[in-house]
VMD Tcl script that draws the C-alpha trace (Angstrom):
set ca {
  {-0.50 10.18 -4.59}
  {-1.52 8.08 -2.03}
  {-1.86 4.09 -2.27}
  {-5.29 4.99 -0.34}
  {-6.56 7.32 -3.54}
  {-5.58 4.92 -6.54}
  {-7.78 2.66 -9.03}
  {-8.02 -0.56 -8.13}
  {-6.74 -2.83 -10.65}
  {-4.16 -0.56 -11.49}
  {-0.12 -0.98 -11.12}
  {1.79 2.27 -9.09}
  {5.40 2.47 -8.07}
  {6.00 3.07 -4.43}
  {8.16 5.93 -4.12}
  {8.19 6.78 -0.38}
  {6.49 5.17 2.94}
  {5.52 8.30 5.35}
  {4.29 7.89 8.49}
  {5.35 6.44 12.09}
  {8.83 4.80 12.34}
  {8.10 1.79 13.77}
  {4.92 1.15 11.35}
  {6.74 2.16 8.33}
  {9.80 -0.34 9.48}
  {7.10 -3.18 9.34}
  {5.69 -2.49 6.06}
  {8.94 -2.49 4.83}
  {9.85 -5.58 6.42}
  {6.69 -6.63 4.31}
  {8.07 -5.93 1.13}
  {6.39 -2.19 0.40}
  {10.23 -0.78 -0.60}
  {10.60 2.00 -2.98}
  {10.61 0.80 -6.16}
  {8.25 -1.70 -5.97}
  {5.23 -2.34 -7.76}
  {1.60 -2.64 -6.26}
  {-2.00 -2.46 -7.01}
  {-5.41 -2.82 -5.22}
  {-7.36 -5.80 -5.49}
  {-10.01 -5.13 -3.25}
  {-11.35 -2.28 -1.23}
  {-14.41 -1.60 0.93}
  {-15.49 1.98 0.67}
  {-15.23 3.39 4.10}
  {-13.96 0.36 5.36}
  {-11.16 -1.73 6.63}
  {-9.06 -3.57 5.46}
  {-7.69 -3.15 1.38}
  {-6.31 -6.02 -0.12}
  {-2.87 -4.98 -2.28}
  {-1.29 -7.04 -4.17}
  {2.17 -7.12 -3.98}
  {5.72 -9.48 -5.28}
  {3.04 -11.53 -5.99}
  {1.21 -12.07 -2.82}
  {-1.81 -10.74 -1.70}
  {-1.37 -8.63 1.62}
  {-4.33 -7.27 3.70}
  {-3.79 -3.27 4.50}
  {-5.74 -0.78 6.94}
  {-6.51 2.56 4.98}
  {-4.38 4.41 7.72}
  {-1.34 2.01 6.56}
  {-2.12 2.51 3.16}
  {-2.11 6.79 3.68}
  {1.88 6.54 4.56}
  {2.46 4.88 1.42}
  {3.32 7.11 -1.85}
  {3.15 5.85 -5.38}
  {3.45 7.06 -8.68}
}
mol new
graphics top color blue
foreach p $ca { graphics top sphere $p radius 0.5 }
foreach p [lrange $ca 0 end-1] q [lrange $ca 1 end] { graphics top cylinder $p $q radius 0.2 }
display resetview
């Protein structure tokens, strides 16, 4: 699934980034590498931005950034 469709609160795997090249290349230069661990924090329904939390910091997302990014 999508990181855009999980609970908040909740800890996922990332398993694959899909989307552009060059936007993928910076969220993995962020730290969002296969493997990883992440969860929610804090999302605004219909709304930008999500706030993930991630190697222990917490990263602001847009929901298109956060539609490339597969966890399980």
């Amino acid at each position: 699934m999508k990181l855009l469709e999980t609970t908040h609160n909740e800890w996922y795997v990332i398993e694959r980034l899909e989307g552009p090249d060059e936007d993928c290349r910076r969220l993995l230069d962020l730290g969002f590498t296969p493997g990883e661990e992440v969860t929610v924090v804090q999302a605004v329904p219909f709304g930008d931005p999500m706030i993930v939390l991630l190697r222990g910091t917490r990263l602001a997302l847009r929901r298109r950034e956060a539609s490339w990014i597969w966890v399980h």
